[in-house]
C-alpha positions as CSV (number, residue, x, y, z in Angstrom):
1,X,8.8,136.6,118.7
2,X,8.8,132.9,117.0
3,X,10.0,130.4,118.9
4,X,13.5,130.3,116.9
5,X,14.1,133.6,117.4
6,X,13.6,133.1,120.8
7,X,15.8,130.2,120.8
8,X,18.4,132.1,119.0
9,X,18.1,135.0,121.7
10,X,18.5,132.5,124.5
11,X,21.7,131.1,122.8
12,X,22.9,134.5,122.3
13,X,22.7,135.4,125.6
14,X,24.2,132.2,126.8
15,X,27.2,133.3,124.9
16,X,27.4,136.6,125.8
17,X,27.5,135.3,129.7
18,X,30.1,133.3,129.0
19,X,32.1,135.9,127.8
20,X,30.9,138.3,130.7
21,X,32.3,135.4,132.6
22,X,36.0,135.5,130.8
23,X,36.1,139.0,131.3
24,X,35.4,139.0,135.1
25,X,38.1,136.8,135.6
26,X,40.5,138.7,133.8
27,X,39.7,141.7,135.2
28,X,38.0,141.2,138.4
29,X,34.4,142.3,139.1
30,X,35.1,145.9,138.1
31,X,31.8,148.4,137.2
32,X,32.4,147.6,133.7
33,X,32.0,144.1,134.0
34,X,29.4,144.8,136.4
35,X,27.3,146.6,134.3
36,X,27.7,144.3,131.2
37,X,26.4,141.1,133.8
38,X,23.5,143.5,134.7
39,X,22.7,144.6,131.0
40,X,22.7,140.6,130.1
41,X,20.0,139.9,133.0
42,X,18.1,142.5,131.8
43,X,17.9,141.4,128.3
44,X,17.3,138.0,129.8
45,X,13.9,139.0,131.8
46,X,12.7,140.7,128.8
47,X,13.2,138.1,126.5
48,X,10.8,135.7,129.3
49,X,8.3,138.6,128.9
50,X,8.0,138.4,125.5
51,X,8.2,134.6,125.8
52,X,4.9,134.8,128.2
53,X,3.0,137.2,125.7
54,X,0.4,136.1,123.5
55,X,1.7,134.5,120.2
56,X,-0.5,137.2,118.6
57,X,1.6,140.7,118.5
58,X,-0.6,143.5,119.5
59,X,-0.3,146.5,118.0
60,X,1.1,149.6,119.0
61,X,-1.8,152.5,119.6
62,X,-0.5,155.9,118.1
63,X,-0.7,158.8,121.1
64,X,-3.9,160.7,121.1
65,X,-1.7,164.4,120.6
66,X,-4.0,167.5,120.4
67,X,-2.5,170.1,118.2
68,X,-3.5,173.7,118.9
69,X,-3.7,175.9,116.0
70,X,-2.3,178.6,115.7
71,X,-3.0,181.4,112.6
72,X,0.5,183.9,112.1
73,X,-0.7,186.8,110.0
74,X,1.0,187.5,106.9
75,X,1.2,190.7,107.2
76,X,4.1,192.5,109.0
């Protein structure tokens, strides 16, 4: 990620804690509101892993699948 987009993800987050924050104290600190606070902390570590990866995106490898063949006859 760029540095703005990270910037923008931080902000983003910011916000969505604050209105994690609304919502507990309107409804207490239910499981939903649980969950949504746990969600936002995840997003939050991954966003500082991809902030401490090289600035160069690696590239995905494709699985190594081996295919059997199989040969159905034609005939019935």
């Amino acid at each position: 990620m760029t540095a703005p987009e990270i910037v923008e993800l931080r902000r983003a987050l910011g916000r969505l804690r604050q209105c994690v924050g609304s919502l507990r104290s309107r409804y207490g600190d239910v499981a939903a509101v649980q969950r949504l606070a746990n969600d936002i902390e995840r997003m939050d570590i991954d966003a500082t892993e991809l902030v401490e990866l090289d600035r160069t995106p690696r590239q995905r490898e494709a699985p190594r699948v081996e295919r059997e063949v199989v040969v159905v006859p034609d005939t019935p």
